[in-house]
C-alpha positions as CSV (number, residue, x, y, z in Angstrom):
1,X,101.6,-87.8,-164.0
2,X,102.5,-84.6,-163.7
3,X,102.3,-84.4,-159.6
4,X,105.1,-86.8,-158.4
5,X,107.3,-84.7,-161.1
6,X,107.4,-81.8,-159.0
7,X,109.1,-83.0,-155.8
8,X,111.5,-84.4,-157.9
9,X,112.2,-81.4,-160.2
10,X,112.6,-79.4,-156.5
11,X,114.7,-82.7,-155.2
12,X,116.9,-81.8,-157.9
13,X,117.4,-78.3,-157.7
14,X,117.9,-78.3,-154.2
15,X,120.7,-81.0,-154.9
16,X,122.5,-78.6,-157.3
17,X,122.5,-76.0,-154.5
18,X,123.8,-78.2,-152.0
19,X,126.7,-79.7,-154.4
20,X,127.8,-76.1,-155.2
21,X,127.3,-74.8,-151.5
22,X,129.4,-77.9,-150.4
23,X,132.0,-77.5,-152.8
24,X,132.7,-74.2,-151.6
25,X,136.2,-73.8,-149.1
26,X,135.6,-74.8,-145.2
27,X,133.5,-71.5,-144.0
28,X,136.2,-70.3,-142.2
29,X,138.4,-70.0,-145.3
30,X,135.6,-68.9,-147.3
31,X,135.5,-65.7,-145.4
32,X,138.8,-65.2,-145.4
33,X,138.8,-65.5,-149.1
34,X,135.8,-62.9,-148.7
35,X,137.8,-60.5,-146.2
36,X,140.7,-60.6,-148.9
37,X,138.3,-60.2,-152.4
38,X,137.0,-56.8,-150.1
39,X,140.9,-55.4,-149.6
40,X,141.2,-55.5,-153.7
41,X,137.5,-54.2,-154.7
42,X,138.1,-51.3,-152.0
43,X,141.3,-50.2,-154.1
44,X,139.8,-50.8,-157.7
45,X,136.6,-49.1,-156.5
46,X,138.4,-46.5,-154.8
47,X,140.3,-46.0,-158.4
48,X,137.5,-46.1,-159.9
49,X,136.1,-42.6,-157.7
50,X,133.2,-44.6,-156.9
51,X,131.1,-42.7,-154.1
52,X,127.8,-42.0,-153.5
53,X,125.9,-39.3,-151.1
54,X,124.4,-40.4,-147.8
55,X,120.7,-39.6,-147.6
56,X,120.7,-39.8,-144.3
57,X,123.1,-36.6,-143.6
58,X,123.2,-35.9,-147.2
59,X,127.4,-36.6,-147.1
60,X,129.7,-37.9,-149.6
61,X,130.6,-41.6,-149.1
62,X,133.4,-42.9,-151.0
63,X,135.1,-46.0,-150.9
64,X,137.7,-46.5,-148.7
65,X,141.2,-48.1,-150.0
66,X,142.1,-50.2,-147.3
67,X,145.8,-51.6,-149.5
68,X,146.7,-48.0,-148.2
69,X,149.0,-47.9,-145.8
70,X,146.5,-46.3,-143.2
71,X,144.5,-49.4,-144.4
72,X,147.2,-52.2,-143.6
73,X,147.8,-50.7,-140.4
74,X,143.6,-50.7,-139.7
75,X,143.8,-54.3,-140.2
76,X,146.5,-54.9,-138.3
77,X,145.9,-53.3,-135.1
78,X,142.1,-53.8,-135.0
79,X,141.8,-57.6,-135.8
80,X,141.7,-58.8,-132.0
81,X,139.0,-55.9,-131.5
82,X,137.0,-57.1,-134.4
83,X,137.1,-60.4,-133.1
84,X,135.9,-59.5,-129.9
85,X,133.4,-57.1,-131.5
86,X,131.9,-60.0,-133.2
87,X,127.8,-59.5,-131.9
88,X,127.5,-63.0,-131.6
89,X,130.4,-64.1,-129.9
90,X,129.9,-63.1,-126.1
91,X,126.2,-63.7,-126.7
92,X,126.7,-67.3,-127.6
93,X,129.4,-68.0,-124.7
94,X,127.9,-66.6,-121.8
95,X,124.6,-68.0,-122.9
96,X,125.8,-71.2,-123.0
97,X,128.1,-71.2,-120.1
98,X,124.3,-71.1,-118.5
99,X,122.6,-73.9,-120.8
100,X,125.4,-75.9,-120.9
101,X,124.5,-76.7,-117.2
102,X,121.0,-77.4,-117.5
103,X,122.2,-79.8,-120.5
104,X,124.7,-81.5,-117.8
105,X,122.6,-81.9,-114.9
106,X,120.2,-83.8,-117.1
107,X,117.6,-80.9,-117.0
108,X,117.0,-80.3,-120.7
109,X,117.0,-83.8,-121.4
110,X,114.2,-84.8,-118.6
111,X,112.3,-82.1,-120.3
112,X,112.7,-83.0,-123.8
113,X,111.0,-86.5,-122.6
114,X,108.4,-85.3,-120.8
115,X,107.3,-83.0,-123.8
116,X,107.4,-85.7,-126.6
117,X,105.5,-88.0,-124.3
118,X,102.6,-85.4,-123.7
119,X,102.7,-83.8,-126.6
120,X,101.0,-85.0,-129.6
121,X,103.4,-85.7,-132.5
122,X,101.3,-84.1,-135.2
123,X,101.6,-80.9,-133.1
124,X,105.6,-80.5,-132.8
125,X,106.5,-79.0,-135.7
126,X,104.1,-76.0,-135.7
127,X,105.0,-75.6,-132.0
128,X,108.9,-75.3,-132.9
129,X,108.4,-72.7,-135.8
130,X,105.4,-71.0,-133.6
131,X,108.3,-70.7,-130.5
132,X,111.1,-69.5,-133.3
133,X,108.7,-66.5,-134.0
134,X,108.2,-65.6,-130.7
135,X,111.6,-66.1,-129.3
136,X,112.4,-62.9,-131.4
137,X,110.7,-61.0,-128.1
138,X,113.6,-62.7,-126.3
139,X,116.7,-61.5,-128.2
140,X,119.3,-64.0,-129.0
141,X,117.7,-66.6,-127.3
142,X,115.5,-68.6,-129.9
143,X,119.2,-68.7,-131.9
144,X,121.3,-69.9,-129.0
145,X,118.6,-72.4,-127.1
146,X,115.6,-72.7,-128.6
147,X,117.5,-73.8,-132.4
148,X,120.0,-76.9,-130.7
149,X,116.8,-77.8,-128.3
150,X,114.5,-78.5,-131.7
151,X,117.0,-80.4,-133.2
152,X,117.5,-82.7,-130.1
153,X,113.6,-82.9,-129.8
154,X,113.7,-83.6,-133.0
155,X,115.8,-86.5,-133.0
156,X,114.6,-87.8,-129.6
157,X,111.1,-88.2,-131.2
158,X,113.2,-90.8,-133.5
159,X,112.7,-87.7,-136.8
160,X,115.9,-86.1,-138.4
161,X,117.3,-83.8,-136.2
162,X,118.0,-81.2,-138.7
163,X,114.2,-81.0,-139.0
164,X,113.7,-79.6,-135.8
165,X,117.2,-77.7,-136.5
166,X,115.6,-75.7,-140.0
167,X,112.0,-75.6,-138.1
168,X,113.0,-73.5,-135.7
169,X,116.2,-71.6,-137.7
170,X,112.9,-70.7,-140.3
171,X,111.0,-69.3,-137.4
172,X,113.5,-67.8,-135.3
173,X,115.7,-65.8,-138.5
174,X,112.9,-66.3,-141.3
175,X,110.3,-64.8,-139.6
176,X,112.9,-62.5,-137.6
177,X,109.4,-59.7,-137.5
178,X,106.7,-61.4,-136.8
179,X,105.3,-61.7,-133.2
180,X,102.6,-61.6,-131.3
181,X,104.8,-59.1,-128.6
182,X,106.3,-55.6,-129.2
183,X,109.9,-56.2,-129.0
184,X,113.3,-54.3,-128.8
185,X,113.0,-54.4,-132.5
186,X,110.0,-52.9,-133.0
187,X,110.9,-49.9,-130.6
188,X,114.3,-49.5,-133.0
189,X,113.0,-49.3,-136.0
190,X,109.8,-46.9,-135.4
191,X,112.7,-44.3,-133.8
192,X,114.5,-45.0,-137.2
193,X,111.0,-44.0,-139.3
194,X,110.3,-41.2,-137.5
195,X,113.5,-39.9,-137.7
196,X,113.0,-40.0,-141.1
197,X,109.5,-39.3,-141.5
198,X,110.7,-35.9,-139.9
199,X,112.2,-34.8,-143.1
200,X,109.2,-34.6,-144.7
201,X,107.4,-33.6,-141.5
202,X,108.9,-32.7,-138.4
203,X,106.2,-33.4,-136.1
204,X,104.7,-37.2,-137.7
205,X,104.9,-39.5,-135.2
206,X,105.9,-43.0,-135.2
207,X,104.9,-45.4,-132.3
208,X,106.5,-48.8,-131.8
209,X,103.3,-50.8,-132.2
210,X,103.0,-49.1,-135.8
211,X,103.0,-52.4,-137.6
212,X,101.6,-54.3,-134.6
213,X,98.4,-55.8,-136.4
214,X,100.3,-56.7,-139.5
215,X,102.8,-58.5,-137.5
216,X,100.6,-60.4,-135.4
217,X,98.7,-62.3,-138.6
218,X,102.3,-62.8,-140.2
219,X,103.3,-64.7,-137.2
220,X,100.1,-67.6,-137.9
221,X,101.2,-67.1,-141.9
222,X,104.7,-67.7,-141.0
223,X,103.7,-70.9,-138.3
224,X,101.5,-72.6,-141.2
225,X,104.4,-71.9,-144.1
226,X,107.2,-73.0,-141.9
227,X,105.3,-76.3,-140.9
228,X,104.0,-76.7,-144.5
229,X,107.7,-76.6,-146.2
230,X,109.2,-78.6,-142.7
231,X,106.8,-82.2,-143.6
232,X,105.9,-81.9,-147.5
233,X,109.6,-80.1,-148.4
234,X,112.5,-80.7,-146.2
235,X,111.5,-83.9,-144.3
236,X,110.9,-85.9,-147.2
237,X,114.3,-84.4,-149.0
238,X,116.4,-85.2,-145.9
239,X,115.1,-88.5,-145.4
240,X,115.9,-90.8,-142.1
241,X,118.7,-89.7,-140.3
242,X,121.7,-91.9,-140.3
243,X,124.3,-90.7,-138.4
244,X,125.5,-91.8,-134.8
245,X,124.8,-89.0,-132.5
246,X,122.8,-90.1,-129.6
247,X,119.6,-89.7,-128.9
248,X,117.2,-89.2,-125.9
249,X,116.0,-92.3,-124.5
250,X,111.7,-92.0,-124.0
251,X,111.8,-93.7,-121.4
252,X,109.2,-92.6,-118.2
253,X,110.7,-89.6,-115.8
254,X,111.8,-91.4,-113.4
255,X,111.2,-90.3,-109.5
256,X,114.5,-88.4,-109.0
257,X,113.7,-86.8,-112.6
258,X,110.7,-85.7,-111.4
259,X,112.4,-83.8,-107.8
260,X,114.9,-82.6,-109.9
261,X,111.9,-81.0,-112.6
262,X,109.9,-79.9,-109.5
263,X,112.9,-78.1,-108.0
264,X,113.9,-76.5,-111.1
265,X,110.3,-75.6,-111.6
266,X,110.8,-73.8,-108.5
267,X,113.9,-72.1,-108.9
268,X,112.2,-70.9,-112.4
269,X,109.2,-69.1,-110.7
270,X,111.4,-67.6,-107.8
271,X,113.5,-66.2,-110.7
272,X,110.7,-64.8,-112.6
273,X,109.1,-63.5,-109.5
274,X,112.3,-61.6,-109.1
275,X,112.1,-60.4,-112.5
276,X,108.6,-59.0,-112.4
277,X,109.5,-57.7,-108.9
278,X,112.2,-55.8,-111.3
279,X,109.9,-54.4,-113.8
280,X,106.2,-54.4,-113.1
281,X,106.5,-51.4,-110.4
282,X,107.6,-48.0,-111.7
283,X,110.7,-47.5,-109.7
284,X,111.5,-51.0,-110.0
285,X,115.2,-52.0,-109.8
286,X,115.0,-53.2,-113.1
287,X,113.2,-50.1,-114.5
288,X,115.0,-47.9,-116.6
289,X,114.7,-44.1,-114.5
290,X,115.4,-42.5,-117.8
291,X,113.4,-44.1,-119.8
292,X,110.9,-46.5,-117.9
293,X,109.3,-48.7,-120.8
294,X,109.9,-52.5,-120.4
295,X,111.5,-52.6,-123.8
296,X,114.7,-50.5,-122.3
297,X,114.2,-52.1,-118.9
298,X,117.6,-53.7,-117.6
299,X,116.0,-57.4,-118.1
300,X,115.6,-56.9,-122.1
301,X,118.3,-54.9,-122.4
302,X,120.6,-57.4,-120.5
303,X,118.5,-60.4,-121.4
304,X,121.8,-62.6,-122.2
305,X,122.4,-62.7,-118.1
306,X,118.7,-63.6,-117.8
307,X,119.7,-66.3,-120.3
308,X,122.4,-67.6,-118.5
309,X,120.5,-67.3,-115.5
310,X,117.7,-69.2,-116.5
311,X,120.1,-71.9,-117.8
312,X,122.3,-72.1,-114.8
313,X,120.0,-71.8,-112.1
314,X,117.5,-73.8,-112.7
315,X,120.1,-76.3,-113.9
316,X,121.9,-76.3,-110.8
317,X,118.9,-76.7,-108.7
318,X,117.7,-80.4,-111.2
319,X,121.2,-81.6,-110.4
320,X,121.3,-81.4,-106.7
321,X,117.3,-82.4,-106.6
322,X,118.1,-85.5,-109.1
323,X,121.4,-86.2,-107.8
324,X,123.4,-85.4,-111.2
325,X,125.6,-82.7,-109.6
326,X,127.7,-82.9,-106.3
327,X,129.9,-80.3,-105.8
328,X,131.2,-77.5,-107.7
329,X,133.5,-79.4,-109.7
330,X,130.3,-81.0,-112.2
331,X,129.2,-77.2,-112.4
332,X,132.7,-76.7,-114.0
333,X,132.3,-79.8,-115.7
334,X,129.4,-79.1,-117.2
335,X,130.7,-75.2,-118.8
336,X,133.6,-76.6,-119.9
337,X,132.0,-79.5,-121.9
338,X,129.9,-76.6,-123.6
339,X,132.7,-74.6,-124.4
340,X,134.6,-77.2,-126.1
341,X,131.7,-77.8,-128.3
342,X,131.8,-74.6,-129.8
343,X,135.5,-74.7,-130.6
344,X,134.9,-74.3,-134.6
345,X,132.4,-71.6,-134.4
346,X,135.0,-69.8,-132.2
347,X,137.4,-70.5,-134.8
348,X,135.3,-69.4,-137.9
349,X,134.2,-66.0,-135.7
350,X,137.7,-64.8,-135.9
351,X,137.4,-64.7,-139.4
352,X,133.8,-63.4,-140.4
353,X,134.5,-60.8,-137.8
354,X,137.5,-59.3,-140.1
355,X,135.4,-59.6,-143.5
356,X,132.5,-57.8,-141.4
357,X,134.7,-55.2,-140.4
358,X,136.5,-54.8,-143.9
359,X,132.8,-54.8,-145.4
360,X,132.1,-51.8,-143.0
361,X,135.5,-49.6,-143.2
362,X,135.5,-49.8,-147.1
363,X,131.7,-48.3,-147.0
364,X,131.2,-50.8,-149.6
365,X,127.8,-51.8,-148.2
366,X,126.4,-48.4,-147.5
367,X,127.6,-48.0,-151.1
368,X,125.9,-51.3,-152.6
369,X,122.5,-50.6,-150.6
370,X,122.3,-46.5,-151.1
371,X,122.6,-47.2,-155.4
372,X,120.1,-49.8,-155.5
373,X,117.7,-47.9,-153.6
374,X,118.8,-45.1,-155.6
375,X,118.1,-47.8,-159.1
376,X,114.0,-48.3,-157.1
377,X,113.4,-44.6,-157.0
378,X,113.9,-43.9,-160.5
379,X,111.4,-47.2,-161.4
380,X,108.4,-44.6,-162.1
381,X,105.7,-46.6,-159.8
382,X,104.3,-43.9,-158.1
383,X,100.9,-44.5,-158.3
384,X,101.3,-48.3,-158.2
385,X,101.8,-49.1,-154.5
386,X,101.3,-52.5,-154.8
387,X,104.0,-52.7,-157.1
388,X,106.1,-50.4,-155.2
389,X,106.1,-51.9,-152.3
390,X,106.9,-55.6,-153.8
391,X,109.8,-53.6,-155.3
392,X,110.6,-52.2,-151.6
393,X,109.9,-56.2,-149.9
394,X,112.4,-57.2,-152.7
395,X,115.1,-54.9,-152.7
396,X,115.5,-55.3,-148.7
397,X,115.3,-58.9,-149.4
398,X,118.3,-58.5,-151.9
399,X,120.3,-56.1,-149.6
400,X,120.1,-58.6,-146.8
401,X,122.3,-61.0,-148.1
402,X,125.1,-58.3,-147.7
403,X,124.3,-56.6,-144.9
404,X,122.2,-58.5,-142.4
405,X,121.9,-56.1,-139.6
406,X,118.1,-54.6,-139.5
407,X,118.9,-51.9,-137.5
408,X,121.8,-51.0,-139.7
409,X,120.0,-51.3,-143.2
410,X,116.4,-49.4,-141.8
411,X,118.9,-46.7,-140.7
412,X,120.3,-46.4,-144.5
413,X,117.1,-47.0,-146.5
414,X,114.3,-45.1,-143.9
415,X,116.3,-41.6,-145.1
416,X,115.2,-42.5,-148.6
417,X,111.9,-44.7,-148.6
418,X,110.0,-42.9,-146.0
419,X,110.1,-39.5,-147.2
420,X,110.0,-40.5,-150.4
421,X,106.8,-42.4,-150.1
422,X,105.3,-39.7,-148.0
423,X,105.1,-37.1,-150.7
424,X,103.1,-39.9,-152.6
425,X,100.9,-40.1,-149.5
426,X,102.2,-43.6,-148.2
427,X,102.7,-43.8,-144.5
428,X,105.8,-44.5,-142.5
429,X,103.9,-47.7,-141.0
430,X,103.3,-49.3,-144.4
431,X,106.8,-48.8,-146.0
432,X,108.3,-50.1,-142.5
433,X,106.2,-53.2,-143.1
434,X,107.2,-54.0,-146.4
435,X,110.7,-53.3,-145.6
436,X,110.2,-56.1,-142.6
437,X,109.1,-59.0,-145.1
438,X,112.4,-58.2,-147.0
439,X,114.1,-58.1,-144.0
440,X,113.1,-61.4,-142.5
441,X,112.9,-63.9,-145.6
442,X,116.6,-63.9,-147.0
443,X,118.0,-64.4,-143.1
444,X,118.6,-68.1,-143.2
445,X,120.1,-68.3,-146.5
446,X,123.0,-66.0,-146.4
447,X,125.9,-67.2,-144.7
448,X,126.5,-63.0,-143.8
449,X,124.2,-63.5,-141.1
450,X,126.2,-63.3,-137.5
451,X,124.3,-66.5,-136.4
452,X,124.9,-68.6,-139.2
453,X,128.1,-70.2,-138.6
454,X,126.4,-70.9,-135.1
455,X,124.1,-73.0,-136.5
456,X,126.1,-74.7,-138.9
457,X,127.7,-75.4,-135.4
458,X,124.8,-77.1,-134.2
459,X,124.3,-79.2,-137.9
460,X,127.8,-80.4,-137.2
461,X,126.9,-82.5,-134.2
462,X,124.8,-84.3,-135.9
463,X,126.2,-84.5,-139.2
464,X,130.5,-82.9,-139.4
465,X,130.2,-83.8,-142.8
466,X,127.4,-80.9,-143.3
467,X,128.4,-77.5,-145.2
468,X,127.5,-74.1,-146.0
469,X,125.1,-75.8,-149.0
470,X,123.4,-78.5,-147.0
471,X,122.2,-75.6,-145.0
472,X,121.6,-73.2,-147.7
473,X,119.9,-76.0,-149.7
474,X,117.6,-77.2,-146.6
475,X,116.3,-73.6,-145.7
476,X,116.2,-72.2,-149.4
477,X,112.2,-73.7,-149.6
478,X,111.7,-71.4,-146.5
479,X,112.8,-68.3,-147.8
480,X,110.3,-68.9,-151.3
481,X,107.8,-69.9,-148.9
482,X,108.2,-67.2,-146.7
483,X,108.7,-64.4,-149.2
484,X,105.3,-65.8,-151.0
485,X,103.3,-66.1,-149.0
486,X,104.2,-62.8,-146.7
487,X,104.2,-60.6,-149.7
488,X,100.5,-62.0,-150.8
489,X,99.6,-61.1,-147.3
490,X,100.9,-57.7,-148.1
491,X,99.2,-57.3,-151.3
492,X,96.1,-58.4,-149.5
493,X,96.7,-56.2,-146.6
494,X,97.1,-53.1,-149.0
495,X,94.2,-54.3,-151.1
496,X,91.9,-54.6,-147.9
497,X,92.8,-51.0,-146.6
498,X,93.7,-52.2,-143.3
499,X,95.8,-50.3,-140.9
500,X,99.3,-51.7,-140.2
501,X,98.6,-51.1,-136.9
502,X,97.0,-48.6,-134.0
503,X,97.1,-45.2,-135.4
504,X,99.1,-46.2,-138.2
505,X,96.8,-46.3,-141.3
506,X,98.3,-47.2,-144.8
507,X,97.7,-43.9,-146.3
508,X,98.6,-40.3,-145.1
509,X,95.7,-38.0,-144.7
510,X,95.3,-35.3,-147.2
């Protein structure tokens, strides 16, 4: 009796979340409301004296009033640079401007058929959280294609599409550190940790692949949890879908589908050939002189023109194959179709970019995070670490929801953890894993995240009706899920002894 209670207990909950998400103002106004409640706690903070010492430089930081006149003026002058300042704003457009064509020509739908019809159904779902994960090695690209293609799939397969939409979100933002490659990320924050490993010891090391073996079981823990919450959570929550966006007819591939796949088969390998032509050699025009690892070659670093590359070209080459485009006019056609789509998000990006930028200037975040961790040193674990580092997986998890950046937060909290946990003989490697879970499992449910107004973007094709609580609501069982059953991977991992990853044990050697 007690079983069937339990969906229906969550059923509820999740309803309450979504009423009181929904009732909030349109997302636009609800971060202009937030930009203004920042002006007025910067001048009562900054009343108040509240300041707090960097531990990175070991500076004063005090808030900063911006209802001072230097402060009006900041606001003034700088809004247009904010708003073009906004990380995912040129991302999304000229990313698009290159999918948009493949979606014209008829490219991404051919392929969407001609997956469902060889794939096995059963198999979807864990392939669309599996490719979220590993998009991360990609950039911005699992956000910006791989999110709107799942929910098509999704919905062509005759299935909600904002199943496919939270599958991939949860793998793509949720588990944001897991991967089965070394990426950009991985590179960042190891140069963060050794920076500040170096206070304690100037000449500890820190290699990117420092938390590589961690990473790589996370990525099948965070497949099997997203796929678990997608089919026994969300899909029977969400139920049928009902609205009248329309969906991908399976029928066959027709002939001229099939030139138009072949030729943009084609113009995919001749691109990638190019690529590899770029980076494999050492002085390859691709390479970095400076600095030749592939991680600061000019493909990753400039991945979004590869992304709009491997949009338009390959788009462009299905049209003229299948017949879908004729002349340059259908190329324009096709970007300009894209770019009206994202009219709203353009809209609401003016706005989070000020309350991002107020958030910033008033210190107010370095502030919130620095006093917390602050609050976690003076908890008395030290010979705990288990406890210490579900205090660490916590606390990063907390301070994500205001500052969503991991580059930014690592750079705040490494001055503080690492050391720290060095002199109790806890290496860099560990505390920059635990710090990762934190990281990863609050992304996709704080509306503070630069992609999420893009993807309640992507809800709203499917559903205009659909608010900051219907997607706060559907990914909440993620982020339980996720933070569960990473952080019991964690205790395990520290229970086990196992190294976070190649020369990178968990303890420091005495």
């Amino acid at each position: 009796m007690s079983t069937p209670a339990k969906p229906a207990l969550i059923n509820r909950f999740l309803g309450h979340v979504e009423r009181a998400g929904n009732a909030l103002p349109n997302p636009a106004s609800l971060f202009v409301a937030l930009a203004g409640l920042v002006v007025i706690v910067s001048y009562v903070c900054h009343l108040l004296g509240v300041a707090v010492t960097n531990p990175a430089n070991g500076k004063v930081v005090a808030v900063v009033n911006l209802l001072s006149v230097e402060g009006v003026q900041r606001m003034i002058l700088e809004a247009t640079r904010n708003f073009l300042a906004y990380p995912p704003l040129g991302v999304t457009l000229a990313c698009l401007l290159g999918i948009g064509i493949a979606e014209y020509s008829g490219l991404i739908g051919a392929l969407l058929r001609l997956v469902v019809l060889k794939s096995p159904a059963k198999w979807i779902t864990p392939m669309v959280v599996f490719a979220g994960v590993m998009s991360n090695a990609g950039s911005e690209v699992g956000y910006v294609l791989l999110i709107p293609l799942a929910a098509a799939l999704f919905h062509a397969l005759g299935r909600h599409p904002f199943l496919g939409l939270a599958a991939a979100f949860a793998g793509v933002s949720g588990g944001y550190s897991a991967n089965l490659l070394v990426g950009s990320v991985d590179v960042l924050l190891s140069g963060l940790s050794e920076a500040a490993a170096h206070i304690v010891d100037p000449t500890f090391k820190v290699n990117a692949m420092a938390n590589y073996y961690f990473m790589v079981v996370s990525t099948l823990i965070v497949t099997v949890a997203g796929t678990w919450v997608t089919e026994k959570i969300v899909a029977p929550r969400i139920g049928d879908y009902r609205g009248d966006a329309p969906r991908e007819e399976l029928k066959p591939v027709s002939a001229a589908e099939r030139r138009g796949l072949w030729a943009a088969a084609g113009a995919a390998t001749l691109l990638t050939a190019v690529v590899l032509w770029g980076v494999l050699p050492a002085d390859g025009f691709l390479v970095n002189p400076k600095n030749p690892d592939f991680a600061a070659s000019a493909f990753m670093v400039g991945i979004v023109t590869f992304i709009f590359l491997y949009g338009l070209l390959p788009g462009l080459a299905y049209g003229l194959a299948a017949g879908t485009i004729k002349n340059d006019h259908d190329v324009i056609a096709g970007m300009n179709g894209t770019m009206k789509s994202l009219a709203s998000f353009i809209v609401l990006a003016f706005f989070a970019a000020q309350f991002i930028a107020y958030f910033t200037w008033t210190n107010l975040g370095i502030i919130t995070a620095v006093s917390g961790a602050q609050l976690i040193t003076h908890l008395g674990l030290e010979d705990l670490p288990t406890l210490l580092m579900i205090a660490l997986v916590l606390f990063a998890a907390g301070v994500n929801l205001l500052i969503s950046s991991a580059s930014a937060k690592w750079a705040l909290l490494a001055p503080v953890f690492v050391p720290m946990f060095m002199l109790l003989g806890y290496s860099p490697a560990l505390v920059q894993g635990a710090f990762r879970v934190g990281d990863s499992v609050t992304n996709i449910i704080t509306p503070l995240m630069s992609y999420f107004p893009l993807i309640l973007t992507f809800a709203h094709k499917y559903d205009p009706r659909a608010g900051l609580g219907t997607l706060i609501a559907m990914m909440l069982p993620y982020s339980i899920a996720f933070l569960i059953a990473w952080t019991l991977l964690l205790i395990g991992w520290i229970a086990l002894g196992v190294p976070m990853g190649p020369g990178a044990p968990l303890l420091l050697a005495k």
